[in-house]
C-alpha positions as semicolon CSV with decimal commas, in nm:
position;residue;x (nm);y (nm);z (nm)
1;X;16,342;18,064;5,795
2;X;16,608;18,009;6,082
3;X;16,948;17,915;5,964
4;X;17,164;17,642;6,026
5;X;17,551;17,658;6,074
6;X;17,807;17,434;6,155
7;X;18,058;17,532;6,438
8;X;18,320;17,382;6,603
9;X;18,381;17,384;6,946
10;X;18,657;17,204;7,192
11;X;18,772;17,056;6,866
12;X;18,426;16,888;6,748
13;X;18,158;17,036;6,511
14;X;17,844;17,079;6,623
15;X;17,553;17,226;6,448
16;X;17,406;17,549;6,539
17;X;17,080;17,648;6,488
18;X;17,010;18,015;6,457
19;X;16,651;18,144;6,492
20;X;16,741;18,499;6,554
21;X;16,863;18,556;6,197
22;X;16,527;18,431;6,038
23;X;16,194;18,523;6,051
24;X;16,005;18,481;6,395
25;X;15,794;18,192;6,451
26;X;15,435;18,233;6,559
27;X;15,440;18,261;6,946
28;X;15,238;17,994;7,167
29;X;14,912;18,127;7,302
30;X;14,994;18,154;7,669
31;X;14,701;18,061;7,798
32;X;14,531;17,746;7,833
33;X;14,164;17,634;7,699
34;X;14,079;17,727;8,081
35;X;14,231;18,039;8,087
36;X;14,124;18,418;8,030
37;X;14,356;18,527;7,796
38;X;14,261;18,933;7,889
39;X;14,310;18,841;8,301
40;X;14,516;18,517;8,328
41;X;14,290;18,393;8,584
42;X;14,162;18,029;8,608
43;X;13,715;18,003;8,470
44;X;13,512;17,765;8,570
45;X;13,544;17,386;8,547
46;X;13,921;17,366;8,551
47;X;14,096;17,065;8,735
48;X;14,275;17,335;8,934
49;X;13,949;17,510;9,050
50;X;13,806;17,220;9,122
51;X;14,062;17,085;9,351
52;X;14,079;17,423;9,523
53;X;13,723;17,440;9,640
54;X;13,755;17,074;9,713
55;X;14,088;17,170;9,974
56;X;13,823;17,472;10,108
57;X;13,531;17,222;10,155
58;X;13,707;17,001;10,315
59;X;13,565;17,030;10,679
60;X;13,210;16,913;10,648
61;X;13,164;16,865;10,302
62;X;12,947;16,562;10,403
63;X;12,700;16,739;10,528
64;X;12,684;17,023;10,263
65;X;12,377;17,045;10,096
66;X;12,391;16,910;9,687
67;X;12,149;17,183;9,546
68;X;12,391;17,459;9,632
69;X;12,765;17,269;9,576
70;X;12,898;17,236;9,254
71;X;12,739;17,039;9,040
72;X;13,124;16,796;8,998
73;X;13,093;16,793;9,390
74;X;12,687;16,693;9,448
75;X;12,746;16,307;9,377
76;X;13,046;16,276;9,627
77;X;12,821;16,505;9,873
78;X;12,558;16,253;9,798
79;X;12,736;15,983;9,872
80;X;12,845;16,134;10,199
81;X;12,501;16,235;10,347
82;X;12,404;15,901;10,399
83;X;12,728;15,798;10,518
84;X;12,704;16,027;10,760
85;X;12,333;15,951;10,876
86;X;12,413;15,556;10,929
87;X;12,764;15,621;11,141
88;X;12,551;15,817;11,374
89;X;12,239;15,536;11,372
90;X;12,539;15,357;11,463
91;X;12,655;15,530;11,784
92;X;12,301;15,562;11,933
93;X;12,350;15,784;12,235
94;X;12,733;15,857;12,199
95;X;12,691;16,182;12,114
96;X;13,076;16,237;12,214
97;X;13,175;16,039;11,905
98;X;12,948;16,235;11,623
99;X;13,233;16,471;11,552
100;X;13,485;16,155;11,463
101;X;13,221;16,040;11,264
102;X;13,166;16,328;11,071
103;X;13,559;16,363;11,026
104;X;13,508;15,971;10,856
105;X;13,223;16,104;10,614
106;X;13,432;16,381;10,533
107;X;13,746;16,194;10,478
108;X;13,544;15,939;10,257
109;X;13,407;16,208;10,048
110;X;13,757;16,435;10,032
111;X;13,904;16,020;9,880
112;X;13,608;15,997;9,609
113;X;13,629;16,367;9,487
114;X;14,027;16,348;9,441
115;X;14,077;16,054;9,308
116;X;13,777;16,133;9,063
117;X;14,023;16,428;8,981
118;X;14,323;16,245;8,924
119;X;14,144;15,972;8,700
120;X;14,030;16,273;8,471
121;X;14,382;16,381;8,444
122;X;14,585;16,373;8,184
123;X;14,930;16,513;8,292
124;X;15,125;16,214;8,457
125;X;15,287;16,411;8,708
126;X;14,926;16,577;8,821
127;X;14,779;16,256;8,817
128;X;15,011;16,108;9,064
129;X;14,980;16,415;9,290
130;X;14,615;16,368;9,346
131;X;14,598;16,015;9,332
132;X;14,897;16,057;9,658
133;X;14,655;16,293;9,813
134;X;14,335;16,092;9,743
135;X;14,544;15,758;9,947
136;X;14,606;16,037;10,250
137;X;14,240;16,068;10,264
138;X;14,183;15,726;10,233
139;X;14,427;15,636;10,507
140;X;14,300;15,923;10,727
141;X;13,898;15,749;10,649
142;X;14,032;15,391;10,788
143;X;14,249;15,532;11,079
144;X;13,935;15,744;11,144
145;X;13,745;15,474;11,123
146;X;13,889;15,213;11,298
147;X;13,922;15,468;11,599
148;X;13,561;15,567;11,576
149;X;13,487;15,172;11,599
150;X;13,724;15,109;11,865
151;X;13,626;15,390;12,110
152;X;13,245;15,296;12,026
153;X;13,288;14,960;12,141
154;X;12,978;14,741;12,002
155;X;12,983;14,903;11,703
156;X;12,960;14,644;11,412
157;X;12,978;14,788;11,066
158;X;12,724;14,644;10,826
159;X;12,838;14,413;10,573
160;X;12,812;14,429;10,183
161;X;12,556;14,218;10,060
162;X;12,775;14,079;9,751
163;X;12,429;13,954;9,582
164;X;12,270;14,301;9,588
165;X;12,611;14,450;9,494
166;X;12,595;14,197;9,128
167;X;12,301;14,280;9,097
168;X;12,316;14,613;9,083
169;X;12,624;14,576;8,869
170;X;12,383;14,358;8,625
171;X;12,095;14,648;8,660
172;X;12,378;14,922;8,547
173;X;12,536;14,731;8,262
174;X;12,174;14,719;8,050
């Protein structure tokens, strides 16, 4: 049991608590639940390895095919696929401006996988990290595409049907 003892110092008593003198207290495993205890090194399905192979996918993750990502990363790589295919039904014949527009799929795609991390965090600090880095990605995905739009010219963007979006809300909540 540690002791306790009362000192005083610069004229006031203060209490001193002395673990050294008592028997030791059980150390804290220092690894996580994610952790090899033997190596130390991160296993699968860990926030952190996740978030690295998102930073490594990064360039054309839009295009990557689902059946060999990660199974966190196939419904953002999904998502981006057609993305990708209706920005370049978009530009027709400006085959100059496919590049931009795969740099807006993957952009779009980087925004939903982050902030999917960040809302599965539980550490404050972490959280705010990646939800910071998801709004870079979503700034870069507007800048990117607003310049894709502008240097397109005609391009219109097609707008949200809000009856098909309720009802697909109303389909998902039965």
């Amino acid at each position: 049991m540690p002791k306790v003892a009362i000192e005083l110092s610069h004229g006031r008593h203060r209490v001193d608590l002395r673990l050294d003198e008592g028997p030791t207290l059980p150390a804290a495993e220092p690894s996580g639940p994610n952790q090899d205890p033997a190596t130390g090194r991160w296993l699968r399905g860990n926030r952190a390895v996740r978030l690295r192979q998102l930073r490594r996918r990064e360039r054309g993750i839009a295009t990557m095919n689902p059946a060999t990502s990660p199974t966190w990363l196939r419904p953002f790589i999904q998502q981006g696929a057609p993305y990708v295919a209706a920005l370049l039904a978009m530009l027709g014949e400006r085959v100059e401006l496919h590049p931009l527009a795969s740099d807006v799929a993957d952009s779009h795609v980087m925004y939903l996988g982050l902030r999917t991390l960040a809302l599965g965090c539980e550490i404050p600090k972490e959280r705010t990290a990646l939800l910071t880095e998801s709004r870079g990605w979503l700034r870069e995905h507007r800048t990117s595409l607003a310049t894709l739009a502008a240097l397109a010219g005609g391009m219109t963007l097609p707008t949200p049907d809000p009856h098909q979006a309720l009802a697909r809300a109303l389909e998902g909540a039965r």
